[in-house]
FITORKE-458956 format. One line per 8 residues: number of its first residue (from 1); their letters; for each residue x, z, y of C-alpha. Coordinates in steps of 0.05 Angstrom, whole numbers. Layout:
% residues N
NUM = A = X:Z:Y; ...
//
This chain:
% residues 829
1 = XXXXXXXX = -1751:-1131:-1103; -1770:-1066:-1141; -1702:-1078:-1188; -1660:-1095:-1139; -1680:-1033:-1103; -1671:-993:-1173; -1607:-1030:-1185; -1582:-999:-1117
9 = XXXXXXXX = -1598:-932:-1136; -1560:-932:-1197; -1496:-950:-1159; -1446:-888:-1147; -1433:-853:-1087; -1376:-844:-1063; -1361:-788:-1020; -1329:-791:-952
17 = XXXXXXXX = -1325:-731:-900; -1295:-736:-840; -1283:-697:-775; -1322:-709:-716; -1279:-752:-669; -1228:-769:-719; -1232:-842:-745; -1273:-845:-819
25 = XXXXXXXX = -1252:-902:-866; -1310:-929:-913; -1286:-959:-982; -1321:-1031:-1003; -1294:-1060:-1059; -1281:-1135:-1053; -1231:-1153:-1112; -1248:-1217:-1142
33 = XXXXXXXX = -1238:-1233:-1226; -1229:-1305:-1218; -1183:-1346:-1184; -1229:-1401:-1167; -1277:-1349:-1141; -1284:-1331:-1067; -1317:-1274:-1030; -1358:-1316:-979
41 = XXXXXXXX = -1405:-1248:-948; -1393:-1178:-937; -1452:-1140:-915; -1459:-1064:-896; -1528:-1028:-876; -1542:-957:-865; -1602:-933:-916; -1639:-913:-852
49 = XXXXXXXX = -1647:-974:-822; -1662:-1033:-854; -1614:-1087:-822; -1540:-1091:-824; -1498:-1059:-782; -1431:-1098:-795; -1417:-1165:-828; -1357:-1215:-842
57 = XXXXXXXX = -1380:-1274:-859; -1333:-1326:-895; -1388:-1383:-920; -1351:-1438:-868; -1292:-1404:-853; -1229:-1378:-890; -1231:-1310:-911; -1178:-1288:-858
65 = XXXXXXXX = -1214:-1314:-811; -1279:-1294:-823; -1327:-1287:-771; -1335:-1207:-758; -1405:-1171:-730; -1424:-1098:-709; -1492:-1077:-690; -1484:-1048:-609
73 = XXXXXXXX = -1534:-998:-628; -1488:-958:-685; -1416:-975:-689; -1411:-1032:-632; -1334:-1037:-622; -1314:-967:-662; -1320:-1013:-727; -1267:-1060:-751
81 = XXXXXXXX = -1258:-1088:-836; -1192:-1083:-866; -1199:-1121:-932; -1126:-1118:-938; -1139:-1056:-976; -1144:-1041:-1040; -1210:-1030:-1043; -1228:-1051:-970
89 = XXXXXXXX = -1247:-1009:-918; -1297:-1003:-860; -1256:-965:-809; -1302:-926:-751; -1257:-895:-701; -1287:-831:-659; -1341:-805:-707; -1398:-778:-682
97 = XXXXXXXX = -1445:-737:-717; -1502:-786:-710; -1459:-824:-751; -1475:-788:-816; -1506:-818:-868; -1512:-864:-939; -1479:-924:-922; -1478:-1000:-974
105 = XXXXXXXX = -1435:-1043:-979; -1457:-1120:-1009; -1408:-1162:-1032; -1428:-1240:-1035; -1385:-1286:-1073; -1377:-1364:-1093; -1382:-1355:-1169; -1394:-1275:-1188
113 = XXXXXXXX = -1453:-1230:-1171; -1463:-1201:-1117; -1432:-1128:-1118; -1455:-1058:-1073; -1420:-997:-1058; -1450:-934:-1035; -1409:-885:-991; -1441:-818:-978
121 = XXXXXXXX = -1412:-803:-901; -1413:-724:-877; -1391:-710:-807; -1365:-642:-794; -1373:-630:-719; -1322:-563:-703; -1354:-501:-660; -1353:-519:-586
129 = XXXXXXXX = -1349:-446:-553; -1326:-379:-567; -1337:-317:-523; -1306:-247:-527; -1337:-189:-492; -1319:-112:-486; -1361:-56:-490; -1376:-61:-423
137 = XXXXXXXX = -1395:-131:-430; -1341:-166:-394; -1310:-225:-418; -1241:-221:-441; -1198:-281:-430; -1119:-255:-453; -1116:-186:-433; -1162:-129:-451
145 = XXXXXXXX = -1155:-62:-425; -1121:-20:-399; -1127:48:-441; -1097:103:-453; -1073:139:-519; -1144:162:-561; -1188:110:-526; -1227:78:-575
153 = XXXXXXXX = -1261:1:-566; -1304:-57:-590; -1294:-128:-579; -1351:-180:-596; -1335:-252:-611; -1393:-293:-609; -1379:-370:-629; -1433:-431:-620
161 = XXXXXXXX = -1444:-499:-644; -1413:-532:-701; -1441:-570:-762; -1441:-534:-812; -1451:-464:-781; -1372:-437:-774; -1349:-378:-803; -1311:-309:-755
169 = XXXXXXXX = -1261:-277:-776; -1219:-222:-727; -1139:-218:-745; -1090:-155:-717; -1021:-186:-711; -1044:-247:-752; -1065:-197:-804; -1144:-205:-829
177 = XXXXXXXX = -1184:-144:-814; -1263:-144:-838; -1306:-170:-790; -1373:-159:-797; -1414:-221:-773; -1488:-228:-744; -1522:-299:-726; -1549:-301:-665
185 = XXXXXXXX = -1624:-334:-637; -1599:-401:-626; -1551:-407:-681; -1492:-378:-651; -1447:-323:-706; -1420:-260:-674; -1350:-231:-703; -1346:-152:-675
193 = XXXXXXXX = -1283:-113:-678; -1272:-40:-670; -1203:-9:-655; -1187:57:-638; -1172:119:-635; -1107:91:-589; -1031:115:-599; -967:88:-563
201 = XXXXXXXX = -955:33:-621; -1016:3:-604; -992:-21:-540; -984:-98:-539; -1031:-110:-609; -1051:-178:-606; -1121:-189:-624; -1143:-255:-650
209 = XXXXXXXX = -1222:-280:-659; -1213:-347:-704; -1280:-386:-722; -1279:-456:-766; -1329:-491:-809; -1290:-538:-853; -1210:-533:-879; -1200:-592:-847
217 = XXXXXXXX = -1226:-581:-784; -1176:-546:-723; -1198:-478:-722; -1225:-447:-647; -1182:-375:-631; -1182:-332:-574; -1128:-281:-571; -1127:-219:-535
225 = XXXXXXXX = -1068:-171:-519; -1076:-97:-522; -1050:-59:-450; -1046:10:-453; -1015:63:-389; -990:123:-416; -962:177:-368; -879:185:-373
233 = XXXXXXXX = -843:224:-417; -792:251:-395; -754:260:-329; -680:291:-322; -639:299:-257; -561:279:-286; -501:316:-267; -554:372:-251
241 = XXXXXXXX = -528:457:-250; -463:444:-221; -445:473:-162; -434:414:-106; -396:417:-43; -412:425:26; -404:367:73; -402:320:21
249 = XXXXXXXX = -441:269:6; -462:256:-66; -505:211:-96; -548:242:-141; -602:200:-199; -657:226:-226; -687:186:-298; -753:172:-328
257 = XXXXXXXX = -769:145:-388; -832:130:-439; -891:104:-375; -928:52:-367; -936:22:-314; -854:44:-291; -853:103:-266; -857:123:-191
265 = XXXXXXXX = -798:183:-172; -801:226:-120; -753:282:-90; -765:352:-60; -720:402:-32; -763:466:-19; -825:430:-24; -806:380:33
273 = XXXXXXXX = -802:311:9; -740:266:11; -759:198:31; -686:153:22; -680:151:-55; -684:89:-81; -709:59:-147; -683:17:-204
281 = XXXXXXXX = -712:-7:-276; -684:-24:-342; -693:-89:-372; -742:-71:-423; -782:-29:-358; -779:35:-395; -732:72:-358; -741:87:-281
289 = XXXXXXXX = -675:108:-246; -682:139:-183; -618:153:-135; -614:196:-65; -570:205:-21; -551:278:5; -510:316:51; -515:387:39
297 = XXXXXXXX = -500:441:74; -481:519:67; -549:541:86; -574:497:25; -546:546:-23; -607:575:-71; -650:518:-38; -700:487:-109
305 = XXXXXXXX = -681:416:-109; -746:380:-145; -753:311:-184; -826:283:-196; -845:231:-242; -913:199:-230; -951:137:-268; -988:111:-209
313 = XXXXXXXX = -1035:80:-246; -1065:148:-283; -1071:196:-222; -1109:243:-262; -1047:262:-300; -1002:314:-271; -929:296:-255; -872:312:-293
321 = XXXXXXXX = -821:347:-261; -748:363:-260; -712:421:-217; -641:440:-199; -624:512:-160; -572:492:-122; -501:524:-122; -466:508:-62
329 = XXXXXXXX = -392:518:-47; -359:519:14; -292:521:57; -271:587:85; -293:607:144; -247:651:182; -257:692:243; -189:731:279
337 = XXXXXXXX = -208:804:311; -164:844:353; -165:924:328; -225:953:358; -177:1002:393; -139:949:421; -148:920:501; -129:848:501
345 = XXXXXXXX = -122:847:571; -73:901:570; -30:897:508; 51:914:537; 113:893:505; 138:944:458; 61:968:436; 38:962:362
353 = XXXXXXXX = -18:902:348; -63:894:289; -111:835:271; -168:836:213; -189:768:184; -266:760:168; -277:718:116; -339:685:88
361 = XXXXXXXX = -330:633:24; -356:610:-42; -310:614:-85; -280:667:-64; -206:665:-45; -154:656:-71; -96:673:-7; -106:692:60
369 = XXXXXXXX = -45:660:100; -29:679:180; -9:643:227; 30:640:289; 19:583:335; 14:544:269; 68:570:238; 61:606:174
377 = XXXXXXXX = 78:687:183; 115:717:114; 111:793:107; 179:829:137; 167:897:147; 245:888:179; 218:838:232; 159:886:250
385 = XXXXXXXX = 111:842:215; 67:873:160; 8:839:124; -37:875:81; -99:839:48; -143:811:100; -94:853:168; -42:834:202
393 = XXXXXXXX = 6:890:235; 54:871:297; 106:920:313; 138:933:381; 109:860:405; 157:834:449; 142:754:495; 155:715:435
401 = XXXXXXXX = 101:758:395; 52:723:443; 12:670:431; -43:640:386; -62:675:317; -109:652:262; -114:671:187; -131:614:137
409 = XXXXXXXX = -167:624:72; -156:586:10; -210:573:-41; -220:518:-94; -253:477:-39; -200:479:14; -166:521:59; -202:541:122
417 = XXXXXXXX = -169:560:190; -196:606:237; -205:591:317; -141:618:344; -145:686:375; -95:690:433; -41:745:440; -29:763:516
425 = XXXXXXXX = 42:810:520; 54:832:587; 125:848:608; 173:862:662; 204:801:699; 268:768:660; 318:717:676; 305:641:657
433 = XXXXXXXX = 354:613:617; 382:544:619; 392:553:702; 458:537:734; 489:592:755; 555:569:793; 550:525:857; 600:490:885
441 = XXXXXXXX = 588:498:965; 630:469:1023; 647:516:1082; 591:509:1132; 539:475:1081; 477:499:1067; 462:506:999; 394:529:971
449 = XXXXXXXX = 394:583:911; 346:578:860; 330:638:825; 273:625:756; 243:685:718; 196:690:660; 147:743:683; 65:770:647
457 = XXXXXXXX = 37:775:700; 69:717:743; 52:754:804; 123:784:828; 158:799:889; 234:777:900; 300:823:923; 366:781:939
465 = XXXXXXXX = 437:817:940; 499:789:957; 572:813:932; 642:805:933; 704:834:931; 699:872:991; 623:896:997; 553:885:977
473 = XXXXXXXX = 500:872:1025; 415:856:1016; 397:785:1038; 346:789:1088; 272:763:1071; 277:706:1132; 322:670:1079; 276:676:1022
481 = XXXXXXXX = 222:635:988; 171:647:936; 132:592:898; 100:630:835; 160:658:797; 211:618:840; 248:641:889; 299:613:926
489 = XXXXXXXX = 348:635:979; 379:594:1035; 452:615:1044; 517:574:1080; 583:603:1070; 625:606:1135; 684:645:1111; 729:652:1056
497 = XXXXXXXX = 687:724:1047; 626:686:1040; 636:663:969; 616:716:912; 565:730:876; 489:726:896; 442:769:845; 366:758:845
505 = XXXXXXXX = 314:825:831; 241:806:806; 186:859:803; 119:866:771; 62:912:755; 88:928:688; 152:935:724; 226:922:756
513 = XXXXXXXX = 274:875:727; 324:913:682; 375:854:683; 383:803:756; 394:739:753; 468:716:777; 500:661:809; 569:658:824
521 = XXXXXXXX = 575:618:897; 648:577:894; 688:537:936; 665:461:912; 716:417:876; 724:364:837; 703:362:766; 745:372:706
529 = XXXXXXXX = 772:321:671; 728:302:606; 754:318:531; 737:293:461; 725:222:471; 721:174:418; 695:103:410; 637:95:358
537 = XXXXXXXX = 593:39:340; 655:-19:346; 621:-87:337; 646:-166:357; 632:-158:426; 614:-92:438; 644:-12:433; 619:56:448
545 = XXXXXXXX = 656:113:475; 636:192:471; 661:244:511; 642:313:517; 638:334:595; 692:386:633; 672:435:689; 627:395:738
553 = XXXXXXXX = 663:428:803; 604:470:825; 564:415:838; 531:351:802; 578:311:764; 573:233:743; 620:190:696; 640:127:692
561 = XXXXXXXX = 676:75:645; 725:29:650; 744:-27:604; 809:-63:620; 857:-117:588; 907:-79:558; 965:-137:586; 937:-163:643
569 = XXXXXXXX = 898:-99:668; 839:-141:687; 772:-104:687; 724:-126:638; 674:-79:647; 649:-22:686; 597:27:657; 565:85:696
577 = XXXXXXXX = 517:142:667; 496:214:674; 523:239:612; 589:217:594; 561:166:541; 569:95:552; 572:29:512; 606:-29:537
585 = XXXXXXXX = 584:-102:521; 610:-178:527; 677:-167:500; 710:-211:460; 722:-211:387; 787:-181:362; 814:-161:425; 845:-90:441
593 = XXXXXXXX = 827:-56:515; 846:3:551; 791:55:568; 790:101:615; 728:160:636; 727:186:697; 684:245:718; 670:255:793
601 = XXXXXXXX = 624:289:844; 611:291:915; 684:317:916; 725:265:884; 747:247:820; 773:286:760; 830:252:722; 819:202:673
609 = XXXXXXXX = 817:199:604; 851:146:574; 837:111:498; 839:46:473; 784:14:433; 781:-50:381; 731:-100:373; 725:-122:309
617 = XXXXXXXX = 754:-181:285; 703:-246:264; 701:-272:189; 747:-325:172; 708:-387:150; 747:-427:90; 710:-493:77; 745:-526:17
625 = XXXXXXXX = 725:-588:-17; 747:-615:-84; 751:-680:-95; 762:-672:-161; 691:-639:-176; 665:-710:-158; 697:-748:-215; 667:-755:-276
633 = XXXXXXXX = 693:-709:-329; 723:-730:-398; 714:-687:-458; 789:-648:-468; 801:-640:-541; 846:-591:-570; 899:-607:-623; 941:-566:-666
641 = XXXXXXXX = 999:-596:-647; 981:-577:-583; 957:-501:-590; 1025:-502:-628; 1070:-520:-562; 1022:-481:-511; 1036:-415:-562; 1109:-427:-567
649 = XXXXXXXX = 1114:-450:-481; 1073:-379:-480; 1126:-336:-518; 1188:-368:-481; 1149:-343:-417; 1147:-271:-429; 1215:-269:-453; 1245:-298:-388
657 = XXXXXXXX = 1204:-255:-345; 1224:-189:-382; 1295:-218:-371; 1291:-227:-306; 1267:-156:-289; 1314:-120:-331; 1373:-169:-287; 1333:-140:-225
665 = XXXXXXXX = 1338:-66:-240; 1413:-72:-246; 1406:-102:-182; 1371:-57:-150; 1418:-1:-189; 1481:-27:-153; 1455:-39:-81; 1429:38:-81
673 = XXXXXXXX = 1491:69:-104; 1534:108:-42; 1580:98:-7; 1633:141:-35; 1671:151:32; 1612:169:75; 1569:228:67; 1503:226:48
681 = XXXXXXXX = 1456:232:106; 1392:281:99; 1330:250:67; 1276:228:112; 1208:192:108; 1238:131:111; 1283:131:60; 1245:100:3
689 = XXXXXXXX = 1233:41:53; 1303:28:76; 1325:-14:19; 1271:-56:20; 1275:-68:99; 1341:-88:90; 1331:-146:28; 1267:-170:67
697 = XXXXXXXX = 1321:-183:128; 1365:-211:83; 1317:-262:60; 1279:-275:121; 1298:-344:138; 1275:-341:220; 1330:-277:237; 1393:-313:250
705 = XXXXXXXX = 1461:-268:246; 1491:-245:308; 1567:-221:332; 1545:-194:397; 1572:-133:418; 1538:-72:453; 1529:-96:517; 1504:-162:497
713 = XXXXXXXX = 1449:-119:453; 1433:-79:509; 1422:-136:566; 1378:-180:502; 1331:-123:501; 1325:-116:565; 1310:-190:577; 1254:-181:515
721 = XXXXXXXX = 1226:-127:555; 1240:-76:490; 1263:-6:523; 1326:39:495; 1319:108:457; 1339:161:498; 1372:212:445; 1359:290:450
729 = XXXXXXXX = 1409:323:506; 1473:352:462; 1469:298:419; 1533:258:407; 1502:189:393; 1534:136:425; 1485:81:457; 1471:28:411
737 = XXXXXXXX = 1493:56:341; 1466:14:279; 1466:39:201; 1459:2:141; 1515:-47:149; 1543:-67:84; 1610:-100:71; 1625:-153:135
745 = XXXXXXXX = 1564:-195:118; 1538:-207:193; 1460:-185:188; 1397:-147:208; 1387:-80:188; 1335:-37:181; 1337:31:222; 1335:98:191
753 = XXXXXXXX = 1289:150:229; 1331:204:224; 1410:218:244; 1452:248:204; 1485:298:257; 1562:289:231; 1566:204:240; 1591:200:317
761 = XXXXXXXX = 1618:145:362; 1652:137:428; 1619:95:482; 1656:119:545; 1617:182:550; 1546:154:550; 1494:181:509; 1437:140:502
769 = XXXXXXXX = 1395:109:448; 1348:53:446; 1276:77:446; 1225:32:407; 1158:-4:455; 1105:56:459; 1061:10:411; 1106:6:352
777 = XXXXXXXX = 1107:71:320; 1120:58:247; 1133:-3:206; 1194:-43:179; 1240:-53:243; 1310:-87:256; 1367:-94:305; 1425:-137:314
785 = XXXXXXXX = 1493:-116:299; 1551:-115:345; 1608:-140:342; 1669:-100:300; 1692:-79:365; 1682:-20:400; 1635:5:332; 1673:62:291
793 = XXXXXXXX = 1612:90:241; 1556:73:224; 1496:111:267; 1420:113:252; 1370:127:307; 1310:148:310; 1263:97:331; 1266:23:310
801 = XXXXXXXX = 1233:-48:332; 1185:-84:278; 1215:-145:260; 1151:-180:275; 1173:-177:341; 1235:-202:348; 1248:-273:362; 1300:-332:332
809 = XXXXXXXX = 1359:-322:364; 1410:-370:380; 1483:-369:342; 1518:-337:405; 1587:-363:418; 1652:-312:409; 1634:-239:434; 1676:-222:499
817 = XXXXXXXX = 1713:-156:501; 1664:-98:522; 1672:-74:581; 1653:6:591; 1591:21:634; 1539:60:646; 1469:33:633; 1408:53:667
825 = XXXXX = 1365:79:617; 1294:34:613; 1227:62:617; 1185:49:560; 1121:3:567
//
C-alpha cells in the first residue's frame, strides 16, 4: 500500500487553471499499446477525499457505452468524460472555487497496468466589487464633478474579492497613470488618483479604475467622465455702431461663446431689461445666439443698449457684457410758421407773405422743398415767389395764393412733410365764371337771374341794375334774393324795352366789386343749328356721330339723332342726349343711312344737320376643299429630258409676252393720236382716264350699241330715274352732246369733264346738259350715242354716269326723225 502510494507521488502533474465559472477540462490519458487490450475502468478521486468522484466503468459493457458516475457531493451533473480525445478529458462546466485541487486519474485495463494521471487544478475567482469615491466621499458612478478651471481632486478606487488578490491600476484616456495602491482590513486593494490643478482641456477626461487578478480573467473597470463649468468667453452684439432707423424694426443678435453650461443672454436698454429676445444654440453647445426684437424711436438716440452673458450655473462669476450707444436717424420733421409780423386772420390780396420752415433731422438735409396744396413751388422771383434756405416769400398774394402750405425736408432717411399751414387771402367780391350769361325770355315770362361771386369773406350784400338802349334804372330789393354769395333777381319782360342788359354789384368788408357781373336778357329763340359733325367709332351694327353745339337760343338746348334708310327713308333709329353726342345701334352690316342732328329748345327746332354714315362691311368666309389633298401622293421625278422642254417652253414664253407688249404700245400709239381736223380741247383731270374708259366700253360685253337719237336718250334717262346736266348760263352746249366718237363704230363713250368752249351744236335753242345722280361724283362713266342726225360735233360735258349703273339695253329698232322740243330740265336725286 506504502508503494503504491509512493508510485503515485512520482507521477507528474499536470497543470490546469481555469476561470471561475468557465468550464475546466481535466486530461486522463487512456491510449491503449495493444490491440487486443481494452480499457475496462476509469477512475478519478480528488487527493482530499479518499473515494472517487467520477467513474466509467466498461468491465460488462462496451467502451462507448460505458456506464458513467459523478459523486452529487462535488461535480454531480457539471462532470461529463470525453475519451474521444486525445488524451481524454474530464470536462466540469461552471467552476467553482471549491473546486480547486490535485485531482488522479486511474486507468484499468484488460492486459496492461493500470496507469494514473495527476492534474494540478487552480481556480481563479475574478474581483466581485469595485467602488470609487471623491474627496468628499461620495460615490461616483459615470460622472464626477462639476469643477471649475484650477480645482484640484482625488478619486479612490477600492476593489474586493478575488482569488488571487487583484491588482488597480487608474488610466487617463486609456493612458496608464501610477496608481499608488493600499490593501485594505478585509482584503480589499485601494487604487487613488489625483488630478488637478484643472484647465479647459480637461473637460470631458475620462477616468478609468481597472482591477484584475489573472490575464485570463475579464478585468472589472469603472469609468468616470470629467465635467467642468467655466464662465463664457466672450459676448459680441453683431451689426453693432451703426446708426439704425427710427420706426423700424430690426432684429438685432447678440453671441456668446466658450461656457459651460450654454450661456444665458440678457438685454438692457438704460438699465431696464428687455424681456422678448429669444435664444438659440450651436450644435456642438458652444455658442449661445441671442435675438430681440426692437422698435426704436427718436427719443432713443444716445440711449446704452447692453448685452449680458451669464453661466447660470457659476453665479459667483460676474457677467460679461457687451454695449452699443445708439445712433438714431430719423425723418424730417417739419413745422410751417407764418412771419411773426404777419395776422393770419387779416392777410389782403395784394400784401407781401413770408413762411419759415423749422426743421429737426438726423442726417441733416439735404433740400428743403415747398409746397402748395401739394404741389411743388420752384423759385420765380417773376411770379412773386422767392425761396431762400429754410423761407418762403409771397408777393402781392392774390385768391389763388391761398390755400395750404408745407415745406418738406429731405434726408438720407426720407423726406418729411410738414402739417399744412393754411393761407387765408381776403378780397373784394368777383364774378364766377362758367355762369350763363344770356337768357332767352318770352314776353310776359318770368325768368329768375342768377348772379354767383367768389367773395373772402362770403358775407356780401347785392345791388341789381338794369340797362338798355334808352336808360338805366336800379332794380328794387323786393325782387332780390340772397343765399350766401348768390343772388338772384326775379324779372319778366313786358315790352320790347324790357330786354337789355341786367348787371349784378357785390360788396364786402374788404370792399366793392370793381367789375359786375352781366347778363344780357334776349328775346328766346330757337337754337342754332349744330356744326362739325362726324361719325367715329363705325362698327357692323353700330356708328357714332359728333357734333359740336350752335347758340342754344337763350335758353336750354337738347339734340337728337336720326338714322334713316337712305332709299326708303324708313327710321332706323332715334337717339336723344344732352350733348350733341350720340351712338346709334342695331344696324345692319354694310348698309349706308342718312343722319340727321337736330338741336331744339322750348322754342322749336334748329335745322338739321345732315351726313351719312357706313357700317362696315362683314368678312367674306371662303371655305374650299381639295379633293385632291386626299389622294395619296406619288413621288414626281425629274428628268433631263424634261428640265430640257420646261427650259425651252420657259424661253418661248417670255419672248411672246415681250411681243405682245411691244404690238400693244403701237396700239395704244395710234388710238391716242388727234384728230387732225378738230382742235385739241384743254387738258383736264380726266384726261389720262379717257382712253382707257373708252377700250373698257369697247370690250364690255353687257353694253349693247345704240342708234337712238336725242330725244330717245333723254326720255331713257328719265325712265332710269338718272337726271340731265344743266350747263352754266351763256354756255352754247346743246342738250345731249357726246365726245369720243370714233369713226361710225356705234358705241359707249366715256365723258370728258371738261368742254372745250369752241365745239357747239344746234338743238333748237335749248341749252341744257345732262347732270350726273348726286351720288356719282367721279369714276369711269358712259352714255349712249345718238343717232347721226341732228349731231354736228362732238361735245363733252361735264358730269358723266358710271357705267356700273347702266343697264343692257335692247337693240332699238330704226331711230325716228327728232322732233324739236323743249325738255323740262330734271331735278337731281
Amino acid at each position: 500500500m506504502i508503494e503504491d502510494c509512493f508510485c503515485i507521488l512520482l507521477v507528474p502533474v499536470t497543470q490546469v487553471v481555469a476561470i471561475a465559472g468557465e468550464p475546466v477540462y481535466l486530461p486522463c490519458d487512456i491510449t491503449i499499446q495493444d490491440e487486443e487490450d481494452a480499457v475496462l475502468l476509469v477512475l478519478w478521486y480528488r487527493e482530499d477525499l479518499g473515494t472517487p468522484i467520477y467513474s466509467v466503468d466498461a468491465r460488462e459493457k462496451d467502451f462507448g457505452v460505458a456506464e458513467r458516475w459523478s459523486d452529487e457531493s462535488v461535480f454531480a451533473s457539471r462532470a461529463y468524460f470525453l475519451p474521444e480525445r486525445r488524451p481524454a478529458e474530464l470536462g466540469v462546466d461552471r467552476v467553482k472555487s471549491s473546486d480547486q485541487g490535485i485531482y488522479r486519474c486511474r486507468v484499468d485495463f484488460k492486459q496492461a497496468q493500470t496507469r494514473n494521471s495527476r492534474v494540478n487544478l487552480t481556480v481563479i475567482v475574478p474581483p466581485s466589487k469595485m467602488i470609487i469615491t471623491d474627496d468628499k466621499g461620495d460615490v461616483k458612478q459615470a460622472i464626477v464633478g462639476p469643477y471649475v478651471e484650477g480645482d484640484s481632486f482625488t478619486l479612490k478606487c477600492d476593489v474586493s474579492g478575488g482569488q488571487p488578490r487583484p491588482w488597480v491600476k487608474w488610466f487617463r484616456d486609456e493612458i496608464e497613470t501610477d496608481t499608488p495602491v493600499t490593501v485594505l482590513t478585509g482584503g480589499a486593494v485601494r487604487g487613488v488618483l489625483r488630478v488637478g490643478p484643472l484647465t479647459r482641456t480637461d473637460v470631458r477626461a475620462a477616468f478609468t479604475c481597472r482591477a484584475s487578478n489573472h490575464l485570463r480573467s475579464h478585468p472589472i473597470e469603472t469609468t468616470l467622465t470629467l465635467d467642468m463649468n467655466f464662465p463664457p468667453l466672450t459676448v459680441h452684439i453683431l451689426g453693432s455702431n451703426q446708426p439704425l432707423s427710427a420706426i423700424r424694426r430690426y432684429d438685432l443678435l447678440c453671441q456668446s461663446a466658450g461656457s459651460r453650461p450654454p450661456a444665458s443672454i440678457t438685454w438692457w436698454k438704460n438699465g431696464h431689461r428687455i424681456n422678448n429676445a429669444k435664444e438659440t444654440l450651436s450644435t456642438d453647445g458652444n455658442t449661445t445666439t441671442s435675438t430681440v426684437s426692437l422698435q426704436l424711436t427718436k427719443s432713443d438716440a444716445g440711449a446704452k443698449l447692453a448685452c449680458r452673458a451669464t453661466n447660470p450655473q457659476m453665479p459667483s462669476v460676474a457677467p460679461l457684457e457687451d454695449d452699443w450707444i445708439l445712433d438714431i436717424q430719423y425723418v424730417p420733421e417739419t413745422v410751417v410758421r407764418l412771419g411773426t409780423n404777419l395776422d393770419p386772420r387779416n392777410i389782403r390780396e395784394g400784401t407781401d407773405v413770408y413762411f419759415d420752415c423749422i426743421i429737426k433731422a438726423h442726417p441733416y438735409i439735404y433740400k428743403v422743398e415747398w409746397r402748395h396744396n401739394g404741389k411743388s413751388l420752384s423759385h420765380n422771383v417773376g411770379q412773386g415767389i422767392i425761396i431762400s434756405n429754410q423761407s418762403l416769400v409771397l408777393q402781392g398774394v392774390g385768391r389763388n395764393t391761398a390755400g395750404n402750405y408745407t415745406c418738406v425736408g429731405f434726408n438720407a432717411e426720407g423726406d418729411g412733410e410738414s402739417r399744412p399751414l393754411s393761407l387765408d387771402v381776403l378780397y373784394a367780391p368777383t364774378c364766377r365764371s362758367s355762369q350763363q350769361r344770356v337768357h332767352g325770355v318770352a314776353k310776359q315770362e318770368r325768368a329768375h337771374i342768377t348772379c354767383h361771386v367768389d367773395s373772402n369773406p362770403p358775407e356780401v350784400t347785392f345791388r341789381w341794375t338794369f340797362n338798355n338802349t334808352a336808360n338805366s334804372n336800379e332794380v328794387s330789393d323786393s325782387y332780390i334774393s340772397r343765399t350766401g354769395t348768390v343772388s338772384t333777381v326775379t324779372y319778366t319782360p313786358h315790352t320790347e324795352m324790357d330786354y337789355g342788359t341786367l348787371l349784378c354789384w357785390a360788396h364786402n368788408r374788404i370792399g366793392k366789386q370793381r367789375v359786375p357781373c352781366v347778363y344780357h336778357i334776349i328775346a328766346a329763340g330757337r337754337p342754332d343749328q349744330v356744326h362739325n359733325c362726324s361719325v367715329v367709332n363705325a362698327s357692323l351694327t353700330s356708328f357714332g356721330v359728333r357734333c359740336s353745339e350752335g347758340f342754344s337760343g337763350g335758353i336750354q338746348q337738347s339734340f337728337f339723332l336720326e338714322v334713316k334708310e337712305l332709299v326708303t327713308q324708313e327710321l332706323v333709329a332715334n337717339v336723344s342726349s344732352a350733348v350733341p353726342r350720340f351712338t346709334a345701334i342695331g344696324l345692319v352690316p354694310g348698309r349706308t343711312y342718312g343722319v340727321a342732328v337736330i338741336s331744339y329748345n322750348s322754342k322749336g327746332r334748329g335745322e338739321p344737320y345732315h351726313i351719312r354714315a357706313n357700317t362696315l362691311r362683314p368678312p367674306e368666309k371662303h371655305h374650299v376643299h381639295d379633293k385632291s389633298l386626299d389622294m395619296p401622293r406619288t413621288a414626281f421625278h425629274m428628268t433631263g429630258a424634261m428640265s430640257a422642254a420646261v427650259g425651252v417652253g420657259g424661253v418661248i414664253m417670255v419672248i411672246l409676252v415681250l411681243f405682245l407688249i411691244v404690238v400693244r404700245q403701237k396700239c395704244f400709239k395710234r388710238k391716242a393720236s388727234p384728230d387732225p381736223r378738230a382742235p385739241s380741247p384743254p387738258s383736264s383731270p380726266d384726261k389720262l382716264g379717257e382712253k382707257d374708259d373708252s377700250e373698257s366700253d369697247d370690250r364690255n360685253p353687257d353694253i349693247i350699241p345704240s342708234e337712238m337719237d336725242h330725244l330717245q336718250q333723254v326720255d331713257y334717262y328719265r325712265t332710269q330715274q338718272v337726271s340731265t346736266i344743266s350747263p352754266p348760263l351763256g354756255s352754247r352746249m346743246p342738250r345731249g352732246s357726246v365726245a369720243g366718237v370714233r369713226g361710225s363704230i356705234p358705241a359707249y363713250y366715256a365723258l370728258r369733264t371738261a368742254p372745250p368752249p369752241h365745239q357747239t351744236m344746234i338743238d333748237n335753242g335749248t341749252q341744257q346738259g345732262i347732270p350726273p345722280p348726286a351720288a356719282f361724283g367721279s369714276g369711269s362713266c358712259t352714255l349712249p350715242r345718238g343717232s347721226s342726225t341732228g349731231l354736228t360735233s362732238i361735245v363733252p360735258v361735264e358730269r358723266c354716269i358710271p357705267l356700273q349703273h347702266l343697264r343692257t339695253l335692247p337693240r332699238p329698232m330704226a331711230a325716228p326723225t327728232a322732233l324739236p322740243r323743249h325738255l323740262p330740265r330734271d331735278t337731281p336725286l
